[in-house]
N, C-alpha and C positions, 0 to 999 in steps of 0.2 A: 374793747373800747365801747363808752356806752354815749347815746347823745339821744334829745331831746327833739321830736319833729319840730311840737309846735308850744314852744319851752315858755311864751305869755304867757299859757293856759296859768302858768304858775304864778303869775299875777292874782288869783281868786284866793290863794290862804291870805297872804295879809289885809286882801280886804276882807276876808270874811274875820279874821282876826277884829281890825276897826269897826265894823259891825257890832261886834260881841263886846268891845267895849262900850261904843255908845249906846247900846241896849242898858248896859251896868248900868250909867252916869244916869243915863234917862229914868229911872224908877224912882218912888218917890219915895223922900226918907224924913223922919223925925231926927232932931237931937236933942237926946234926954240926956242929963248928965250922970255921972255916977252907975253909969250903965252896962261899963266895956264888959262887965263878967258875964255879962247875960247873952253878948254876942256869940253867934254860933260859929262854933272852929270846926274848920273844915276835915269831915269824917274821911279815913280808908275808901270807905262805896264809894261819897262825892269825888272823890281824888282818881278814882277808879271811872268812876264816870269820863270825868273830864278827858282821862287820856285817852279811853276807848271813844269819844264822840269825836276827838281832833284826830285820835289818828284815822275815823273813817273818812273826816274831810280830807287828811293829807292826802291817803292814799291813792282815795277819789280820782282829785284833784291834779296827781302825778301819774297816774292811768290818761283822764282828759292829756296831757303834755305829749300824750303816745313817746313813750321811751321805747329806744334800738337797741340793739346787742349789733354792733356792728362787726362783721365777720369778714375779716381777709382771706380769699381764697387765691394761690397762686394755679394762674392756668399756662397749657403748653400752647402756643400757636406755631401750627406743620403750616411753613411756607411749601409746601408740596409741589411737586415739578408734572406737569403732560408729558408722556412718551408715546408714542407710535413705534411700534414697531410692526418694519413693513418688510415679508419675508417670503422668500422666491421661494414657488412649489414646481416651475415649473420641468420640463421632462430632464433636464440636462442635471439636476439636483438627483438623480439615481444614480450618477458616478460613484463606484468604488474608490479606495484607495486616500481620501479626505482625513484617515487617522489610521496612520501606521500600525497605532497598536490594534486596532479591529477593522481587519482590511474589509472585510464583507461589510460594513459601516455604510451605506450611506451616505450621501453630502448631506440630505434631508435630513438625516437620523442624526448625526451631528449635531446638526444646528440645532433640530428640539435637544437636546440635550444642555447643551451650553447655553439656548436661550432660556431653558427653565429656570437655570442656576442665575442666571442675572435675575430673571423676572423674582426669584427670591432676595436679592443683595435688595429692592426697591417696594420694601413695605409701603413706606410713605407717603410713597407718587401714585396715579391715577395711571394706567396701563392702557394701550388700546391696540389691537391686532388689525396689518392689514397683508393679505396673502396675495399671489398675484402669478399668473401663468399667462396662457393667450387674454386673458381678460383679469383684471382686478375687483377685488368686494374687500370690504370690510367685517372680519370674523369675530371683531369683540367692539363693541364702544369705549370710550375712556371709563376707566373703572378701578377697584381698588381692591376689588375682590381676585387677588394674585391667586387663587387656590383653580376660579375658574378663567382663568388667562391661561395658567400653565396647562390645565385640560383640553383648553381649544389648544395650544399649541403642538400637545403630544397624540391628537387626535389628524393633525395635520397629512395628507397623502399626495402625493407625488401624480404630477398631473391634474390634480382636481377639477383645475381652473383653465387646462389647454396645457399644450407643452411648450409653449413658446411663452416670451418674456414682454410683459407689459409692463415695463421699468417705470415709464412718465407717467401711465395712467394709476400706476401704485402710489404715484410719487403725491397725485393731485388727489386721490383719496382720504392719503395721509392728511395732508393742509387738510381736507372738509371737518376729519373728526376734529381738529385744534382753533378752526378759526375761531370758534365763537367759546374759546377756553379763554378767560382769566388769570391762568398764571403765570410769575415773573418771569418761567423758560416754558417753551416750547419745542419740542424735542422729535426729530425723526430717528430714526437709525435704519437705515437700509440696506438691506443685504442683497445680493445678489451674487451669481456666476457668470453672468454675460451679459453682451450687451441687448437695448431694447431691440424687439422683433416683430412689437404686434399693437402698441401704445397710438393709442386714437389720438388725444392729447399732446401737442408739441410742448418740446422743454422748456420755450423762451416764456411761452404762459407758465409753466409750473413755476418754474423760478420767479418769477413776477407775484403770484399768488404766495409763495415763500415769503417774499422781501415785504409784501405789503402785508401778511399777518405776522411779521415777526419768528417765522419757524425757522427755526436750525435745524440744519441735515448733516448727520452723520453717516459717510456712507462704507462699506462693508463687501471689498470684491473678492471672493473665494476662492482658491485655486486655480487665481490666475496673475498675468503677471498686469495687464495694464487692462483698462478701460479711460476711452476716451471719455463717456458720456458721464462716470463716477466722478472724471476728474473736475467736469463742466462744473458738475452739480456742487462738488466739497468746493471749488472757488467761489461761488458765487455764494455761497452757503459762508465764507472765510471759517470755513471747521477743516480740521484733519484729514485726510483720504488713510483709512485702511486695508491694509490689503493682509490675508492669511491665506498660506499656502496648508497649513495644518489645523487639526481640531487645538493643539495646544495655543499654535497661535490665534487662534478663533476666539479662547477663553483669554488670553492677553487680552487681545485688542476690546472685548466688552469690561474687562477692570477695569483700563483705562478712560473706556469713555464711564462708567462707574465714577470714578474719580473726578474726570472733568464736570460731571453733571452731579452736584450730593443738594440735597433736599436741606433745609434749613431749622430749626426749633429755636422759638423765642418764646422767652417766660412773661409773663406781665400779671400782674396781682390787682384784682376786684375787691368791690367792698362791698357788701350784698350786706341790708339791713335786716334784723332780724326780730320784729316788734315783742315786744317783753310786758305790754299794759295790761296782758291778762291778768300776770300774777299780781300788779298793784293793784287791779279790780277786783281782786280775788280776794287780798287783804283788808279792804276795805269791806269786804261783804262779811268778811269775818268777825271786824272788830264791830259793826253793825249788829250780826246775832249774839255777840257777846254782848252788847251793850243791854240788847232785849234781854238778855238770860240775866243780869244784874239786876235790873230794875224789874224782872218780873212780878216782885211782890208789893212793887211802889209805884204810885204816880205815874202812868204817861208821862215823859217830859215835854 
C-alpha cells in the first residue's frame, strides 16, 4: 500500500504546467500570411527534451509529496503471568521415602526435580525464587531467564537457611518481589512440609499485604495430611489447597495449577511507513543528466 505524506506538494506540476503555458501566450508573435510551411515542426531531440524536462519536474515534485511504502507487520503480544515460587529448604525436607520409586530421594531432591519440569512448562512468564528455613531471602528476582531459575533451584541445599520453617515470612517475601509487577495475575505457589516454626511476620499481615496487591497463593503441603495455616492461607487466597503425599502426585498437583494459571498471546497488526522519495529523487536526477547529455551540443536552455 503506497500513500502520499504531504500529497499538496502535488499542487506545484499544474501550476508549473500554467506557468509554461503563460510563458507560450506571453511571447511576442507576427502574423504573416502564406507562411504555415515555414513553421517549425517539432523535432525527435525537442520532443525528447520536453519529456526528459517534465519528467524531472514530475519526479521532483512527487519526491517533494514524500511517498510511503506502507508495511503491515503482524506482532505477538505475551500477556505474561508473575510467579513466585516459594520453596521449603528447611531440615525436615531430608525425609526419605517422598518417591516410592527412589526411596534414598529426598523430599528436597524431589521437589527440584518436579519444580524444574514446571519451571520449563512456563517460557512465557517471568519466574522468581523464594527459599525459606529458620529465615527467608529471595534466591532469584522475577525473571525469564528459566535456564538460570532452574540452576538456582537445582543448586538448592537442605538447611541452608535454618532447619526450621519460616512459612509467613516466605509468604511476605513473596508479595515484596510481585507488588510493584504489572501483570494481569499474580501468582505464589508455596510449598512446604510443615507448619510455621520460626516466621517474625504474622499471617493476618501477610494475607492483608496479599488482598491489597492482588496476589494469589497457591499452596502446596507434602507428605502430609493437613495443615491448618495452608488452609488459612488457600481461603483467604479463594485458590485450591494441594496436598501430595508422592513425588507423582507432586507432578499432578503442578500441571494442574499449569492449567489454572496459562499465559495468553494476542496478535495485532502495525503499519510502519516506509519512505520511498529517494528513488523518485533519484529519477529526477536522472532524467536531469539526460537532459544535459541531449542538449550537450546545443544551447543552454
Amino acid at each position: 500500500m503506497f500513500s502520499l505524506l504531504y500529497p499538496y506538494a502535488l499542487l506545484l506540476l499544474p501550476l508549473f504546467v500554467l506557468l509554461h503555458r503563460y510563458k507560450s501566450h506571453k511571447q511576442n508573435s507576427y502574423y504573416m500570411p502564406h507562411t504555415q510551411w515555414l513553421k517549425n515542426k517539432p523535432t525527435p531531440k525537442r520532443s525528447m527534451d520536453a519529456f526528459l524536462l517534465w519528467g524531472m519536474l514530475s519526479f521532483a515534485i512527487i519526491a517533494l509529496a514524500y511517498p510511503v511504502h506502507i508495511k503491515r507487520i503482524d506482532t505477538v503480544k505475551n500477556d505474561a503471568l508473575d510467579i513466585v515460587l516459594a520453596l521449603d529448604t528447611s531440615g525436615s525436607m531430608s525425609l526419605y521415602g517422598f518417591n516410592p520409586k527412589a526411596y534414598k530421594q529426598t523430599r528436597l531432591e524431589v521437589v527440584k526435580e518436579v519444580v524444574s519440569g514446571f519451571i520449563d512448562t512456563r517460557t512465557s512468564d517471568r519466574l522468581g525464587l523464594v527459599v525459606f528455613g529458620t529465615y527467608s531471602s529471595i534466591a532469584s528476582p522475577l525473571s525469564f531467564d528459566s535456564n538460570a531459575q532452574k540452576e538456582i533451584v537445582n543448586g538448592l541445599g537442605i538447611g541452608a537457611l535454618g532447619k526450621s520453617t519460616a512459612l509467613i515470612d516466605a509468604l511476605v517475601s513473596s508479595i515484596k518481589l510481585l507488588k510493584e509487577s504489572k501483570s494481569r495475575s499474580k501468582v505464589i505457589i508455596l510449598l512446604s512440609d510443615g507448619e510455621d516454626s520460626s516466621s517474625v511476620a504474622p499471617l493476618n499481615i501477610a494475607l492483608k499485604l496479599a488482598k491489597k496487591y492482588q496476589v494469589k497463593i497457591y499452596t502446596i503441603l507434602i507428605d502430609k495430611t493437613q495443615s491448618n495455616m495452608m488452609e488459612l492461607i488457600s481461603k483467604s487466597s479463594h485458590t485450591p489447597r494441594f496436598e501430595a503425599k508422592s513425588k507423582a502426585d507432586l507432578e499432578t498437583v503442578y500441571t494442574q495449577i499449569d492449567s489454572l494459571e496459562k499465559s495468553t498471546l494476542s496478535y495485532q497488526s502495525i503499519a510502519v511507513p516506509q519512505p520511498i522519495y529517494r528513488y523518485f529523487l533519484l529519477l529526477s536526477l536522472l532524467c536531469a543528466f539526460a537532459l544535459l547529455w541531449v542538449r550537450r551540443d546545443r544551447e543552454v536552455f
